[in-house]
C-alpha positions in Angstrom: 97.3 127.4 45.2 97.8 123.6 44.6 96.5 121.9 42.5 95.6 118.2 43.2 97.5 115.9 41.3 95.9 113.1 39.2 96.6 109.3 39.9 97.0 107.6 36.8 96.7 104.3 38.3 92.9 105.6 39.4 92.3 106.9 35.9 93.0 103.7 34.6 90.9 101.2 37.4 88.1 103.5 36.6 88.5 103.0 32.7 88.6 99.6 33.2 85.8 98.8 35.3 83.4 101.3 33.2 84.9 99.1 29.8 83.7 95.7 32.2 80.6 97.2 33.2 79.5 97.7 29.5 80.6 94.8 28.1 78.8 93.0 31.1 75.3 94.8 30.0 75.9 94.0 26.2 76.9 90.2 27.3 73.7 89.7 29.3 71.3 91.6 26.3 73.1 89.0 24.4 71.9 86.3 26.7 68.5 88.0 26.9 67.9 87.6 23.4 68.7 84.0 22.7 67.0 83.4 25.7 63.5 84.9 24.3 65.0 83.5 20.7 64.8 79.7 21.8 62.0 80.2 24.0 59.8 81.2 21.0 61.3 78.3 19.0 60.3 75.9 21.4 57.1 77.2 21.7 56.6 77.3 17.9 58.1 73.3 17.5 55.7 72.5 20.6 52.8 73.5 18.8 53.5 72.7 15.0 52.4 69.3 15.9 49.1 70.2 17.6 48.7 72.5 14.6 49.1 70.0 12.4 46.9 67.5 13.9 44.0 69.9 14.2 44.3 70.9 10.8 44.0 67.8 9.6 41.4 66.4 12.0 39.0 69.5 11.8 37.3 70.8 8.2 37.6 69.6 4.8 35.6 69.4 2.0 31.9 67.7 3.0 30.1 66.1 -0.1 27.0 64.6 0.0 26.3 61.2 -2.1 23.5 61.6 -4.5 21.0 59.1 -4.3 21.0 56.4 -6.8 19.8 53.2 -7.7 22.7 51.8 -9.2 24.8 49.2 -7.4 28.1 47.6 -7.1 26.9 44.9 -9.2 25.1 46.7 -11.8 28.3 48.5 -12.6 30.3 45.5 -12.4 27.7 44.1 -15.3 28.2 46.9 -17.3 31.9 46.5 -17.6 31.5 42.9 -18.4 28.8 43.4 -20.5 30.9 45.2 -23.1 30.1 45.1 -27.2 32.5 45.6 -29.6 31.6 46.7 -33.0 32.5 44.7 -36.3 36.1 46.2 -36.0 36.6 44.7 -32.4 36.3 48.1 -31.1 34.2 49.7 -27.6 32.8 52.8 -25.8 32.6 52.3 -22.6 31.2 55.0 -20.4 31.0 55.4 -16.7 29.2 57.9 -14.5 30.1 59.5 -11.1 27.6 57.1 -9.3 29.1 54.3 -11.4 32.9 54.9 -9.9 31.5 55.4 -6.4 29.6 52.3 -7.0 32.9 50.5 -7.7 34.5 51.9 -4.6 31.8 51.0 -2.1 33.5 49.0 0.0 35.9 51.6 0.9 39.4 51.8 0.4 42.1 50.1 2.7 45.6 51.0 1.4 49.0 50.4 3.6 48.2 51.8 7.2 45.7 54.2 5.3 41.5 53.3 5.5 39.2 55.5 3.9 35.4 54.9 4.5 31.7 56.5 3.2 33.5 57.0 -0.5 31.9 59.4 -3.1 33.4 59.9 -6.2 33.1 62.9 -8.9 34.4 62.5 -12.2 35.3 66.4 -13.7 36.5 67.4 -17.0 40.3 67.4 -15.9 40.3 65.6 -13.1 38.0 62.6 -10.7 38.2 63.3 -7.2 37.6 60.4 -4.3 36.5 61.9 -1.3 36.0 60.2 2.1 36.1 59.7 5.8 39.7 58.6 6.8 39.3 56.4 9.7 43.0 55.1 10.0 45.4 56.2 11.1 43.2 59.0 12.5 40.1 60.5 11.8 39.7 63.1 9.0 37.7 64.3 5.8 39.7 63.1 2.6 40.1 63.9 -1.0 42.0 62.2 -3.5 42.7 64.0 -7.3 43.4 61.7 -9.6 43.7 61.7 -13.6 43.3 58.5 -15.5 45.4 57.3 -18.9 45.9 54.3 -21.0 48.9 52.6 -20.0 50.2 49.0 -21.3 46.4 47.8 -22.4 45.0 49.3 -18.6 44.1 52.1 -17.1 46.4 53.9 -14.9 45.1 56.1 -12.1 47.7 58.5 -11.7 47.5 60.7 -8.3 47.9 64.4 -8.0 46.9 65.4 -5.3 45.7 64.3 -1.6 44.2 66.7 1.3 43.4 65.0 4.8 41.3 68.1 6.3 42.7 71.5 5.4 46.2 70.3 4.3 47.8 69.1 1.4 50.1 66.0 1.8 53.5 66.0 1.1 53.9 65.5 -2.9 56.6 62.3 -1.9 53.9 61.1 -0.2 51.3 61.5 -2.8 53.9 59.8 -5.4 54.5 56.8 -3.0 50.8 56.2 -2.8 50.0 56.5 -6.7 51.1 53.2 -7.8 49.4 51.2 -4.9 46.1 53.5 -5.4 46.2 52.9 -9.1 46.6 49.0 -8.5 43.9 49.0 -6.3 41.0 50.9 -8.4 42.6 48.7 -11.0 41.5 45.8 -9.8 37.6 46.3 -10.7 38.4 46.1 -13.9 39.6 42.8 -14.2 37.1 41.6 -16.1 37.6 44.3 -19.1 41.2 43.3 -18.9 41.0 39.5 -19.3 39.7 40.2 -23.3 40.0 43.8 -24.0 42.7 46.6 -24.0 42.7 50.0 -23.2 43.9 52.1 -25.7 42.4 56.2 -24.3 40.5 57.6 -21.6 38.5 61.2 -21.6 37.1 62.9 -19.3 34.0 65.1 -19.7 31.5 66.5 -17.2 30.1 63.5 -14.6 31.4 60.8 -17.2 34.7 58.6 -17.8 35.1 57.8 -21.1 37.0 54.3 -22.0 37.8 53.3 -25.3 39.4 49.6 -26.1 39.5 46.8 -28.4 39.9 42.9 -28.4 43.2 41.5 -27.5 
């Protein structure tokens, strides 16, 4: 009986072509998966920005002013109208309608404009809130702590959150100074003959104590 005789040359083409055929099917799962890898990517860097903007656009913290009959000006007159004791020395104390009094007008700072301003002063911290209308429109809050600093007050800022997210801290540090100069600025008139030397803060009140230059 014979016995058919093996080709080596066959063995080998068939080892071969099954070693291509695998390698073929691990190349194109290879492909597969980056494919569906930067697909998802793309989907998730397409819609970070959407994200964003609607997380900033939509909610926020809504606060409703309290009604008041104090005015810009009868704020301002209280700051001017300070009286030192017989050692030169002052209280002055301002409330959370005062500090919303003094920011009336709304607050316009670099490409940033923040409208309807209501301010609550807290224990730790006073907090601006708003309507931002520029560069887009959003609900806005502004934490802030106040210290004496070189015979003024220095409005130092911790925190901001346009709707539901919180800026960027490098943001909030480049804004500090230029928001500190600008809340400044109503109290020019306590500046020109008085320095500050501490600030407290206790429920709904600022606390500022001075003295003559």
């Amino acid at each position: 009986m014979n016995q058919a005789k093996k080709n080596p040359s066959n063995d080998d083409e068939r080892f071969y072509r099954e070693l291509d055929e695998k390698k073929s099917h691990g190349s194109c799962c290879t492909c597969q998966t980056f494919a569906i890898f930067f697909i998802i990517l793309a989907l998730i860097l397409g819609g970070t920005p959407f994200y964003l903007y609607w997380q900033i656009t939509h909610g926020g913290i809504l606060t409703n002013k309290s009604n008041t009959s104090l005015t810009a000006q009868t704020t301002q007159d209280k700051i001017k109208n300070i009286h030192p004791d017989a050692f030169g020395e002052f209280q002055l104390v301002l409330s959370s309608e005062d500090m919303t009094n003094l920011l009336s007008e709304g607050i316009s700072l670099n490409n940033l404009v923040m409208k309807d301003v209501y301010v609550l002063v807290n224990p730790n911290n006073i907090i601006v809130y708003g309507t931002l209308t520029k560069p887009l429109s959003s609900k806005m809050a502004i934490e802030l702590v106040p210290k004496a600093q070189n015979g003024q007050i220095q409005f130092v800022v911790q925190k901001i959150t346009a709707g539901n997210l919180a800026i960027p801290s490098f943001m909030v540090s480049s804004l500090s100074n230029n928001f500190s100069n600008l809340v400044n600025a109503k109290f020019n008139s306590l500046y020109n003959n008085y320095e500050i030397t501490r600030v407290t803060l206790v429920e709904n009140q600022m606390e500022i104590f001075g003295k003559l230059k």
